[in-house]
C-alpha positions in Angstrom: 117.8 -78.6 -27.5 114.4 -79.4 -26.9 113.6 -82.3 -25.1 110.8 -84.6 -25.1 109.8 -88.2 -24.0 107.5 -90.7 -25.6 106.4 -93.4 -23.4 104.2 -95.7 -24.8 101.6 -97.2 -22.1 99.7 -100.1 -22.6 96.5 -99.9 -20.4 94.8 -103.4 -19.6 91.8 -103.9 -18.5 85.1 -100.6 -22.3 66.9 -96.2 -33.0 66.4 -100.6 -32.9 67.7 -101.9 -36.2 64.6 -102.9 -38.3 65.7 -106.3 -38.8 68.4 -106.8 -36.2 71.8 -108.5 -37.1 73.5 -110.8 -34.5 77.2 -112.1 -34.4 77.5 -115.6 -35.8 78.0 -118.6 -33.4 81.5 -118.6 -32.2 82.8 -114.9 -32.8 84.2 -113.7 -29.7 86.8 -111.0 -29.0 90.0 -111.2 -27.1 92.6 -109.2 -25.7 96.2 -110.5 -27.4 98.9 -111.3 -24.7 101.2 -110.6 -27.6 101.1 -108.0 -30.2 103.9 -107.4 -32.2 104.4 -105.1 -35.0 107.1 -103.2 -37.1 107.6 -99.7 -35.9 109.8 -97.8 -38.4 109.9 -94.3 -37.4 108.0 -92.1 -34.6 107.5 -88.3 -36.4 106.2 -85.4 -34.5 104.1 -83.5 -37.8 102.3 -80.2 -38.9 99.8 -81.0 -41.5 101.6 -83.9 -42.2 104.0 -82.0 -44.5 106.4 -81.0 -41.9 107.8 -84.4 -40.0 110.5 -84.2 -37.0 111.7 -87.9 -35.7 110.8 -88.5 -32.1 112.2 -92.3 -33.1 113.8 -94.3 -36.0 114.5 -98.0 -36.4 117.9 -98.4 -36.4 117.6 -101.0 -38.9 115.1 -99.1 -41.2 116.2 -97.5 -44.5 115.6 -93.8 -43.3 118.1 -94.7 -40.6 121.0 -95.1 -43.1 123.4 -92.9 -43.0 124.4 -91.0 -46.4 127.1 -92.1 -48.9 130.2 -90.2 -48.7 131.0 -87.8 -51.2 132.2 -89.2 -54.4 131.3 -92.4 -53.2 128.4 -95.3 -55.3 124.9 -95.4 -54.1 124.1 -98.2 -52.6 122.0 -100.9 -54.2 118.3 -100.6 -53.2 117.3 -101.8 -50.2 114.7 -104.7 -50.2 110.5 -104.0 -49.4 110.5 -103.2 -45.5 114.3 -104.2 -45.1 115.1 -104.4 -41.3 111.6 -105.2 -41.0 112.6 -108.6 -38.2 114.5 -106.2 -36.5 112.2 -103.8 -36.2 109.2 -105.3 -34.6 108.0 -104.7 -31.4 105.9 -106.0 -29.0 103.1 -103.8 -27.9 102.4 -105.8 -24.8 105.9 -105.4 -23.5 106.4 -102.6 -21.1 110.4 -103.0 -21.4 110.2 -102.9 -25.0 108.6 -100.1 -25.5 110.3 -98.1 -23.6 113.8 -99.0 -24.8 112.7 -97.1 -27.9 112.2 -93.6 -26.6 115.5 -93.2 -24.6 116.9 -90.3 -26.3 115.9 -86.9 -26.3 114.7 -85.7 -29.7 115.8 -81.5 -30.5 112.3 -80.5 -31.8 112.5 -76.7 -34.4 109.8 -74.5 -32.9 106.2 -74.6 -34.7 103.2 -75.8 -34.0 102.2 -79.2 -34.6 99.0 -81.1 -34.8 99.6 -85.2 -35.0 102.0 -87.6 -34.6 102.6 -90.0 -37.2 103.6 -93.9 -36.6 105.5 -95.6 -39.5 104.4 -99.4 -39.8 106.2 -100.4 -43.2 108.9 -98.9 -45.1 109.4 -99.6 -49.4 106.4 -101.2 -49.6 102.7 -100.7 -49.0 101.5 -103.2 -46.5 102.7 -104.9 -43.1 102.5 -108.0 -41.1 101.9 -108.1 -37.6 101.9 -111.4 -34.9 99.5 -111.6 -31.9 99.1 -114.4 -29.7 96.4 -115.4 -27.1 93.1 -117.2 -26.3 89.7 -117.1 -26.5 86.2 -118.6 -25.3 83.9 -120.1 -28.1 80.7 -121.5 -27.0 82.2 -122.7 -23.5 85.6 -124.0 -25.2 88.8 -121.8 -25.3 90.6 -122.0 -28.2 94.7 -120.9 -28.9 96.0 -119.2 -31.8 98.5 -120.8 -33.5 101.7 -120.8 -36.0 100.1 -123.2 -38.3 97.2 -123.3 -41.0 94.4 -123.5 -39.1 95.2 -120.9 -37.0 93.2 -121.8 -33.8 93.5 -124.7 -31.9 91.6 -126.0 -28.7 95.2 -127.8 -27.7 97.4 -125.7 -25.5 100.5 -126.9 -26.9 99.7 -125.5 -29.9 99.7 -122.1 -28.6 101.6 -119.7 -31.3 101.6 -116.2 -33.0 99.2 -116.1 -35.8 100.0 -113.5 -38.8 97.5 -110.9 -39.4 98.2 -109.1 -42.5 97.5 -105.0 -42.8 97.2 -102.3 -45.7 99.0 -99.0 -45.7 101.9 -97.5 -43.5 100.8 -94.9 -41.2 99.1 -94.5 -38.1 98.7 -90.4 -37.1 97.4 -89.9 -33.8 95.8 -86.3 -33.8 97.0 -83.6 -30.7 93.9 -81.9 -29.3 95.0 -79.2 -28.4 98.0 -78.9 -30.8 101.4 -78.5 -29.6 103.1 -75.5 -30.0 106.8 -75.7 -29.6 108.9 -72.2 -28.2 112.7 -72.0 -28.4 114.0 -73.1 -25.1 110.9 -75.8 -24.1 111.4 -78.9 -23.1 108.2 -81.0 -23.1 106.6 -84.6 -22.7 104.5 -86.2 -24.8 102.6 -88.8 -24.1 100.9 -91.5 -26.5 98.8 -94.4 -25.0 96.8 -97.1 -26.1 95.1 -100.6 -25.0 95.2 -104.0 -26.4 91.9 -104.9 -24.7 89.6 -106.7 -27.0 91.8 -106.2 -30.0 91.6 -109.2 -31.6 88.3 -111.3 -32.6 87.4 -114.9 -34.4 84.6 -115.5 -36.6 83.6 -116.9 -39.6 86.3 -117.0 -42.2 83.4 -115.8 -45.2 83.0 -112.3 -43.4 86.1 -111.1 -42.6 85.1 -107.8 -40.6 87.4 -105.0 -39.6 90.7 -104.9 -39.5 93.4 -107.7 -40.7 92.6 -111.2 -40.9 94.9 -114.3 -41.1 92.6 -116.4 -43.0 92.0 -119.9 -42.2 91.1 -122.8 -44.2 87.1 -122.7 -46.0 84.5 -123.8 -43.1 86.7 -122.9 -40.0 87.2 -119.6 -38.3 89.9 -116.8 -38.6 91.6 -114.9 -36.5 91.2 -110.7 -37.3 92.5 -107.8 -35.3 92.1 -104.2 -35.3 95.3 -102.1 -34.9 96.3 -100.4 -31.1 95.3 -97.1 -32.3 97.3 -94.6 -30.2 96.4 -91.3 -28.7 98.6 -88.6 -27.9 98.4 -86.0 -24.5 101.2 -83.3 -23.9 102.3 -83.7 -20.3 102.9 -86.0 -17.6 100.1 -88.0 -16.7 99.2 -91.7 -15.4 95.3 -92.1 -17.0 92.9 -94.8 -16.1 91.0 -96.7 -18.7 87.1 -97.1 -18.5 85.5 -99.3 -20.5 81.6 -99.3 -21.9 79.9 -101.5 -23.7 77.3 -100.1 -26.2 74.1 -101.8 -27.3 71.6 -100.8 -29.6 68.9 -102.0 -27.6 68.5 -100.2 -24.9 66.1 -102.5 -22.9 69.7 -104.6 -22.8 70.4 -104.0 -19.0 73.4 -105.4 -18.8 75.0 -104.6 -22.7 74.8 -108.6 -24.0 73.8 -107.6 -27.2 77.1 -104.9 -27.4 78.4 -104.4 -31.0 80.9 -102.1 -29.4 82.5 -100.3 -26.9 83.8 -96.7 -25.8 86.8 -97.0 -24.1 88.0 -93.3 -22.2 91.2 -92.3 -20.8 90.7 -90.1 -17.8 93.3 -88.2 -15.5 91.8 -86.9 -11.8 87.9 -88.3 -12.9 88.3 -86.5 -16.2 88.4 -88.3 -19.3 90.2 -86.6 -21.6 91.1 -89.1 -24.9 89.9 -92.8 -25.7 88.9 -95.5 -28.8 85.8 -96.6 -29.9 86.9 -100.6 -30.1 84.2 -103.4 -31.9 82.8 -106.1 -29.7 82.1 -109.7 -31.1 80.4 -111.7 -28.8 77.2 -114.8 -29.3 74.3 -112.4 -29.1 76.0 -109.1 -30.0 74.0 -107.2 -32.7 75.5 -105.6 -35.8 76.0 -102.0 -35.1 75.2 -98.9 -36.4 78.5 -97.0 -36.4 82.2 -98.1 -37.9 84.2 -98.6 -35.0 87.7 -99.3 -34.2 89.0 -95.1 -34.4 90.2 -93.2 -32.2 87.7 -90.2 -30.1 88.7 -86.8 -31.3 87.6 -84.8 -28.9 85.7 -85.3 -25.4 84.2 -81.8 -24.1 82.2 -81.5 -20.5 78.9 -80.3 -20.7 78.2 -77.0 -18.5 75.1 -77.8 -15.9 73.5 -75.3 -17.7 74.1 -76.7 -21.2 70.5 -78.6 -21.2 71.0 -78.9 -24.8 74.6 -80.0 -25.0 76.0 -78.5 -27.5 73.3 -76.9 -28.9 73.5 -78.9 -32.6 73.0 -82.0 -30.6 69.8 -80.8 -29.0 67.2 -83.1 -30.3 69.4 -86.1 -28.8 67.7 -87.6 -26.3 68.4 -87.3 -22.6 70.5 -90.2 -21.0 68.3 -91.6 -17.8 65.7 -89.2 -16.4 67.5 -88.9 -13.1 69.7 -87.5 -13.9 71.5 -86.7 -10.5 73.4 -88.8 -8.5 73.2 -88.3 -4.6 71.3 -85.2 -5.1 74.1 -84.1 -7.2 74.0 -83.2 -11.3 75.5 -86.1 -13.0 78.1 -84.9 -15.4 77.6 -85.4 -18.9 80.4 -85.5 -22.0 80.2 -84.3 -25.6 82.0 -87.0 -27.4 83.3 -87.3 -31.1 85.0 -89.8 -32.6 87.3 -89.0 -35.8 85.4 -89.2 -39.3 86.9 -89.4 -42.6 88.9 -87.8 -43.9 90.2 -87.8 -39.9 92.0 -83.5 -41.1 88.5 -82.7 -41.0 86.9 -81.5 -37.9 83.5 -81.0 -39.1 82.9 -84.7 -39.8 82.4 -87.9 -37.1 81.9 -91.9 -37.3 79.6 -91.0 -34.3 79.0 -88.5 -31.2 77.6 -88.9 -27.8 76.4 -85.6 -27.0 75.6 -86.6 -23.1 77.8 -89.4 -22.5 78.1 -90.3 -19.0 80.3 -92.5 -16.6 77.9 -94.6 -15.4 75.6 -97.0 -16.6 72.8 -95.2 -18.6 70.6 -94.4 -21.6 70.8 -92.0 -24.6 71.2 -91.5 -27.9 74.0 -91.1 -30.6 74.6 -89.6 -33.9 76.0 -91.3 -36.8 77.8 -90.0 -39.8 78.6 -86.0 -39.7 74.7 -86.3 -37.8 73.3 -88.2 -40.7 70.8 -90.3 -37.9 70.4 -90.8 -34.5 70.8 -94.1 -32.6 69.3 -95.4 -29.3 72.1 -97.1 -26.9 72.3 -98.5 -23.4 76.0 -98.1 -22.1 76.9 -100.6 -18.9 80.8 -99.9 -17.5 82.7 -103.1 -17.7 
């Protein structure tokens, strides 16, 4: 028997454009106080041909058991049947951890990913959040009904966002190689913070969007992306705010946001999360993925990472107390994600501070001034 535990943590509360693109009046991100989605199944996978369950619905149609011998197949079950009773939200501490409460036994092999199943007999989901945002100096609710935000408290509801596809595989860096006799923990994480955004029902962004009627705003949201981590461990989320301007001192102008998950000082897994905001400019580099892969930079590595080399230096100083600042290789998943030769975008000397640099886009395809200020 091999024994392992999930626990799910939500952390709270992180080149100029020739002809720059700013946010429209009134779009504004927000951090959901209530995120609930279906959760079908919980695999632990190898090339995603090989799937073990960590965690199955009990109301799902994997979770069935089998007809007897002899005995008539059941009818067909309906699209996502169960799905009511499988939703959970991702904001509730309690909940989530109802859900992993048994061990799992796990056949030795290696694995690489862990895959999240959203929707079952049917190719798309539907997810509720809830909260409130700041428009232009007026905080607005969503809400149950068909204009979706509200400036009235008492309409205060969950508004449906509607997704696309089933899955949700969170890559292990380094994989996980499984002996007979282990017992291990694996940990997935994930934050809510900025999740959700409102703007202009006519561009409807990233993400799912619960459309709202012609000339008013809608409510979108990305996913909470998770990422996995073999061990026990209690990280700390950083957040930074990334502009493309890099005379922004204090990151107004953000069109994103690298968000890091570090143990002891050490960041070892994050997001890269979109930020909507009044002045925020369009940005260069697809957002809303998970990092791949965060690497510390030897003192000696002036070039940092050698293919990254004609990325230019974060500040000039760059000590701190007469000390070398520290400085992180960063990647960020590309598409397809399998491949590890391909990035959305890469920080070669990404630091955890406020500072300046540069960043490449698409498998290196062009390089990108930024100015990233800690939030």
């Amino acid at each position: 028997m091999k024994q392992r535990s999930l626990p799910l943590i939500a952390l709270g509360a992180a080149l100029w454009p020739l002809a720059p693109a700013y946010a429209a009046e009134g779009e504004a991100s927000f951090t959901p106080t209530r995120f609930v989605m279906p959760i079908y199944s919980i695999m632990l996978a190898r090339e995603l041909t090989t799937n073990v369950p960590l965690y199955r619905c009990p109301a799902s149609i994997g979770a069935a058991p089998p007809p007897a011998p002899g005995a008539p197949a059941p009818p067909p079950a309906p699209a996502d049947a169960g799905a009511e009773d499988c939703m959970v939200d991702m904001a509730d501490e309690a909940a989530l951890a109802s859900l992993f409460s048994a061990p799992a036994a796990i056949p030795p092999g290696t694995y690489d990913s862990i895959v999240v199943g959203t929707c079952e007999g049917s190719s798309a989901f539907v997810a509720k959040l809830e909260g409130s945002v700041v428009r232009e100096g007026t905080t607005w609710y969503t809400t149950s009904g068909p204009d979706v935000v509200s400036t009235d408290p008492a309409d205060l509801g969950s508004v449906s966002i509607n997704y696309s596809g089933c899955g949700n595989t969170v890559k292990l860096e380094p994989p996980l190689t499984i002996e007979p006799g282990d017992s291990i923990t694996v940990n997935a994480f994930f934050t809510l913070q900025n999740l959700a955004w409102v703007l202009g029902n006519l561009s409807p962004g990233l993400g799912g969007c619960a459309e709202a009627p012609a000339g008013s705003f809608s409510v979108c949201s990305g996913l909470p992306v998770l990422v996995g981590y073999i061990g026990a461990v209690a990280p700390t989320l950083e957040a930074f705010y990334i502009t493309e301007d890099p005379s922004d001192l204090t990151a107004s102008k953000a069109g994103g946001q690298v968000l890091l998950l570090s143990s002891n000082g050490e960041p070892f897994s994050g997001f890269l999360r979109r930020v909507y905001s009044h002045d925020s400019l369009s940005p260069s580099v697809s957002y809303d993925v998970p990092l791949r892969e965060i690497t510390k930079n030897s003192s000696t590595d002036a070039d940092a990472g050698g293919s990254a080399a004609d990325a230019a230096a974060p500040d000039a100083a760059a000590t701190d107390a007469g000390a070398p600042v520290p400085t992180y290789d960063i990647f960020a998943i590309g598409d397809p994600a399998q491949d590890v030769t391909k990035y959305r975008v890469r920080y070669p000397r990404f630091e955890l501070r406020d500072h300046t640099g540069s960043f490449y886009t698409a498998n290196g395809a062009s390089q990108v001034s930024y100015r990233a200020v800690r939030r």
